[in-house]
N, C-alpha and C positions, 0 to 999 in steps of 0.2 A: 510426380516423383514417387518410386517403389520403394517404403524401405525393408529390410528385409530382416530375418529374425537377428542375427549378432546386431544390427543395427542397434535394434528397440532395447535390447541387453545393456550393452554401452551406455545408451543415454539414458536407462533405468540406474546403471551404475553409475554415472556423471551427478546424476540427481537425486542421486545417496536415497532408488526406491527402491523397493523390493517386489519384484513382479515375478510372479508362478513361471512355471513355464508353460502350465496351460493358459494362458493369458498372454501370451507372446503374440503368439498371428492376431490377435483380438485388435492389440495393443497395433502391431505392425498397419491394422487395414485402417484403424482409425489416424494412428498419426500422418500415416502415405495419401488420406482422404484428407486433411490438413493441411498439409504439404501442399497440394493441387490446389484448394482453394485458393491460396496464398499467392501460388502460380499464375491462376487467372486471373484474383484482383492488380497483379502486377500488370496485367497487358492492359489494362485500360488506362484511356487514354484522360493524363489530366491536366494538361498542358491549358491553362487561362483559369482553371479555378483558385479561388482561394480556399486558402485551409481556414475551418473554420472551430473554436474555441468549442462551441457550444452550437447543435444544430437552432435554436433559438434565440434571434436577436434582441433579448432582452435584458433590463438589467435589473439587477438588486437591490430590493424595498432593502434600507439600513435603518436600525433605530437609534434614535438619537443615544448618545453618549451622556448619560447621566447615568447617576447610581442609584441601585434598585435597592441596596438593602441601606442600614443605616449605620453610619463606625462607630464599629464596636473596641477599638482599641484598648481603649485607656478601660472598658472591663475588663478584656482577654489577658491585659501585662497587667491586671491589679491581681489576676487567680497562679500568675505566673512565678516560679519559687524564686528567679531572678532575672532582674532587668535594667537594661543603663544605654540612658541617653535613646528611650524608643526602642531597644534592640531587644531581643531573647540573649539570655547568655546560657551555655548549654557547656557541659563539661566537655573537658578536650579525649576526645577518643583516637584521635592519631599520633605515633608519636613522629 
C-alpha cells in the first residue's frame, strides 16, 4: 500500500504531529513500507496455531507473601497532629 503525501499530512494531523514538509515523502516511504509489511504478515497462513501469551512456556518464581518491613504504625499516628480510631484525620479541603 502507497500512501501518498495528503495522506501522511492527515494522519500527522489526526495525531495532533507536526511534520515539516520536508519530511513528508520520508514519512510517506516509511509508513507505505509499514503498511506492506502488515500486508504480508496478513497472508500467512495460521490456521491450527495457537496464539501464544509469552513466546516461553514458563512460569513465575513468586515469593512468598510475608512482610519485609516491620509495622510501623502506631509510631507514624504517635508524630501524626491527629488521629481516631487507626485513621489520619486531615482537614476538609472540599466543600
Amino acid at each position: 500500500m502507497s500512501l501518498g503525501p495528503e495522506e501522511v499530512k492527515k494522519i500527522a494531523y489526526l495525531a495532533r504531529l507536526a511534520v515539516s514538509e520536508d519530511d513528508v515523502p520520508a514519512y510517506a516511504r516509511n509508513l507505505s513500507s509499514i503498511l506492506d509489511l502488515v500486508a504480508q504478515m496478513n497472508t500467512v497462513d495460521t490456521r491450527g496455531i495457537e496464539p501464544l501469551a509469552h513466546p516461553l512456556a514458563m512460569t513465575q518464581r513468586l515469593r512468598s507473601d510475608e512482610p519485609t518491613e516491620p509495622d510501623q504504625r502506631t509510631l507514624f499516628q504517635g508524630i501524626a497532629p491527629q488521629v481516631e480510631a487507626g485513621l489520619y484525620l486531615v482537614p476538609k479541603v472540599i466543600e
